[in-house]
N, C-alpha and C positions, 0 to 999 in steps of 0.2 A: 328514376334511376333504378336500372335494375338489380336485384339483392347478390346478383355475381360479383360484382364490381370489385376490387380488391384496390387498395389502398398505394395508387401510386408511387408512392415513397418504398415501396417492396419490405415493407414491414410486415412480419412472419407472426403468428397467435405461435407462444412460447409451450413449448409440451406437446404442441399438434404438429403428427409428422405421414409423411404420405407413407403408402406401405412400400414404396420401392426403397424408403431412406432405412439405413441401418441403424440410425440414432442416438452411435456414438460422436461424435464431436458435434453437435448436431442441436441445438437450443430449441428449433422447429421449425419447419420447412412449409408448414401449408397457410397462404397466405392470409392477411386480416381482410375482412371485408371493410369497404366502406362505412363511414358515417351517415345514415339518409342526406341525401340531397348536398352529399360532400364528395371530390375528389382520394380524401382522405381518411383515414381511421378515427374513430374516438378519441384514442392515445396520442395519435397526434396532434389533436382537434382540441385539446385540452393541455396538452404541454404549448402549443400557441399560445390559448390563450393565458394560460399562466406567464410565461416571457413577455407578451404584449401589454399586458396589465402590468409587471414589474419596471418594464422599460424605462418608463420617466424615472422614477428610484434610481436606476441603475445607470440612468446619464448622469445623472446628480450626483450617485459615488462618484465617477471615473471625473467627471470634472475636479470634485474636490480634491485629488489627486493628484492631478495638475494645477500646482502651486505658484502662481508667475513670480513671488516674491523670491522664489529658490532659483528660475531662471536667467543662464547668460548674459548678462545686457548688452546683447550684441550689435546695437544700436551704439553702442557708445565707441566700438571700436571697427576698426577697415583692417581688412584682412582681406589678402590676394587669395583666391580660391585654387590650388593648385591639385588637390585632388577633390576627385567626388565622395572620398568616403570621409567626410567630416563627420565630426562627432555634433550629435546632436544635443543642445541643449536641457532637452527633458529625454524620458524614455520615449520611444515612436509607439511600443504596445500602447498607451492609454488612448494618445493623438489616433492612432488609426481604428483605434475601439471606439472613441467617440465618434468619429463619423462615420463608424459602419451603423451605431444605435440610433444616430441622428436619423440617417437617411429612411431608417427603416420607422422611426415614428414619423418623417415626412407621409413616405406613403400609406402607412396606417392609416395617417389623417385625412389625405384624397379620396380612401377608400371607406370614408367617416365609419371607422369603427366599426366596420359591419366582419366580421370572421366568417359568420355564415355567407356573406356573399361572395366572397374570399375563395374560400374554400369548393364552392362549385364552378369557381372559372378556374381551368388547368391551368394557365399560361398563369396565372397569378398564385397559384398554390407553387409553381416549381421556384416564383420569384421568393416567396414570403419563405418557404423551404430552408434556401439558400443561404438567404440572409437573416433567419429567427433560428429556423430549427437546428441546421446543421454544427457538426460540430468537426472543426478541421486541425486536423492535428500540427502540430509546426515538426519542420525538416530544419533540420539544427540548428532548432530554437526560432526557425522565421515561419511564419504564417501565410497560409497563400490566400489568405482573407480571411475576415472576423465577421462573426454571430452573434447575435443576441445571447444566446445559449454560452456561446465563447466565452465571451464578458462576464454572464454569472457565472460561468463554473471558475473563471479565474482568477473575480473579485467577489464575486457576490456583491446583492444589492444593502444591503448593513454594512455600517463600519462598525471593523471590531472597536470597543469598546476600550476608551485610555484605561490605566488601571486605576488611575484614582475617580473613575468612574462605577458606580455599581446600581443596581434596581432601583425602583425609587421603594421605599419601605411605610407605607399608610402611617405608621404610629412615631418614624423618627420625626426626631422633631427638627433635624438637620437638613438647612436651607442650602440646594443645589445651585451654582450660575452656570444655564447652559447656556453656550455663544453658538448663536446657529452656521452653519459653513455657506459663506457668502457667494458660493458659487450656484447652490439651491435658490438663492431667490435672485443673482442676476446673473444669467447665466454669460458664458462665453463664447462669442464669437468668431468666427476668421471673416477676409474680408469678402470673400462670397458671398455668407450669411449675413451680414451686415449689409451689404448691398441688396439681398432678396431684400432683408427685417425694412429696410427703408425706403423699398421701389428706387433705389438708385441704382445708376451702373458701378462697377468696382472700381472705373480712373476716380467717378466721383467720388467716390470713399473714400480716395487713396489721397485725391489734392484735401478732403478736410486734415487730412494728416501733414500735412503740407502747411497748412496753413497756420494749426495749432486748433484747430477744433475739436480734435480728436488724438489720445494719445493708444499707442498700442502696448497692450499689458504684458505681451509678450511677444519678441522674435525670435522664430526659430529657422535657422538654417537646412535644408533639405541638402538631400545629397547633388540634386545638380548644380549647386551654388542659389538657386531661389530663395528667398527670405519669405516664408509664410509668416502676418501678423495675426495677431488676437488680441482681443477689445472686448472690455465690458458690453453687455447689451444698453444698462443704462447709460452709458458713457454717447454709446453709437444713437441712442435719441436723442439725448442732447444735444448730440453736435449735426444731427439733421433740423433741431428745432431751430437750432441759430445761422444754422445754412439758408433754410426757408426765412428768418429774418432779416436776414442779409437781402434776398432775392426779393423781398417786399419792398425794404428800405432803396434799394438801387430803382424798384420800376418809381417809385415817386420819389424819388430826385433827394431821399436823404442821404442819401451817403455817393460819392463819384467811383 
């Protein structure tokens, strides 16, 4: 790669200005070069990887966040849909942050981790770009997509801290219960994910709901009248473990 190369993303070295710039409003004008053997600069070869590193943390907040015990139960009630702007259930900022973080640790993980190789294929720097780096401003208050970056500048990955929580202090002798947030160790699903998590298709997923195999921890109404579910991960293994023993039980003739 040759040392001209400048930094796709049109990221400017701050102070460095060409001599036809006046350099009043002007932060700097003469471009960053590359990273070796990168599409990209250092600075953003390293704010990467710092988001990509935080990512799992920062699905873990925005799930925790999303409470189902606070959600609608709109399962329990029939409602004629007469407009599309039904109020939704939870906030849509978390729901549409979670699955902008998801998708992008999906393909982190196809792309096993590798930043450096990342970063030398264009086509995959302007995808990773888009959906880690950038940052998109909302137009009265609505977003025309979300980033990795989006999500931590909006929540960051820590949750503040209740009050009657404080440091832990070496010499107190005062015994803390923390209760860990149950979304960190099972995470939450829609029935997409649960159909990938299980090699099924989504009707299958949909009839173990049906049947009572599987319950949904939360519905939420979209604005076209669609009902999207959410389910435990652990919930959605179980109820494939007892699917598969069902489909055992029927091929040798225990159950009709």
């Amino acid at each position: 790669m040759s040392d001209d190369r400048v930094c796709v993303r049109g990221c400017m070295k701050r102070g460095i200005h060409y001599a036809t710039c006046d350099g009043a409003p002007c932060p700097g004008c003469a471009p960053e070069q590359c990273r070796e053997g990168s599409f990209i600069c250092d600075s953003c070869f390293g704010r990467a990887r710092r988001l990509l590193d935080d990512a799992p943390d920062l699905l873990a907040r925005l799930r925790s966040i999303i409470d189902p015990s606070k959600a609608i139960p709109l399962d329990q009630v029939r409602v004629r849909v007469t407009s599309s702007e039904v109020p939704a259930a939870v906030a849509s900022d978390p729901l549409d942050a979670i699955t902008a973080v998801s998708n992008v640790l999906d393909v982190w993980h196809d792309w096993g981790h590798d930043l450096q190789k990342i970063s030398n294929d264009k086509t995959a720097v302007g995808w990773f770009g888009a959906h880690v780096l950038d940052r998109h401003k909302p137009d009265d208050g609505i977003r025309s997509a979300w980033s990795v970056q989006d999500a931590a500048d909006r929540w960051g990955v820590e949750r503040v801290p209740a009050k009657s929580e404080r440091p832990w202090e070496p010499d107190d002798e005062v015994e803390y219960e923390h209760t860990p947030v149950t979304e960190w160790f099972d995470p939450t699903l829609t029935l997409m994910q649960a159909a990938k998590r299980t090699g099924r298709s989504m009707r299958a997923v949909a009839k173990w709901v049906d049947r009572g195999y599987l319950t949904a921890r939360m519905r939420l109404r979209n604005p076209d009248g669609s009902v999207l579910m959410v389910f435990y991960a652990s919930e959605v293994d179980n109820a494939a473990e007892k699917a598969e023993a069902r489909r055992l039980a029927n091929l040798s003739g225990g159950e009709s």
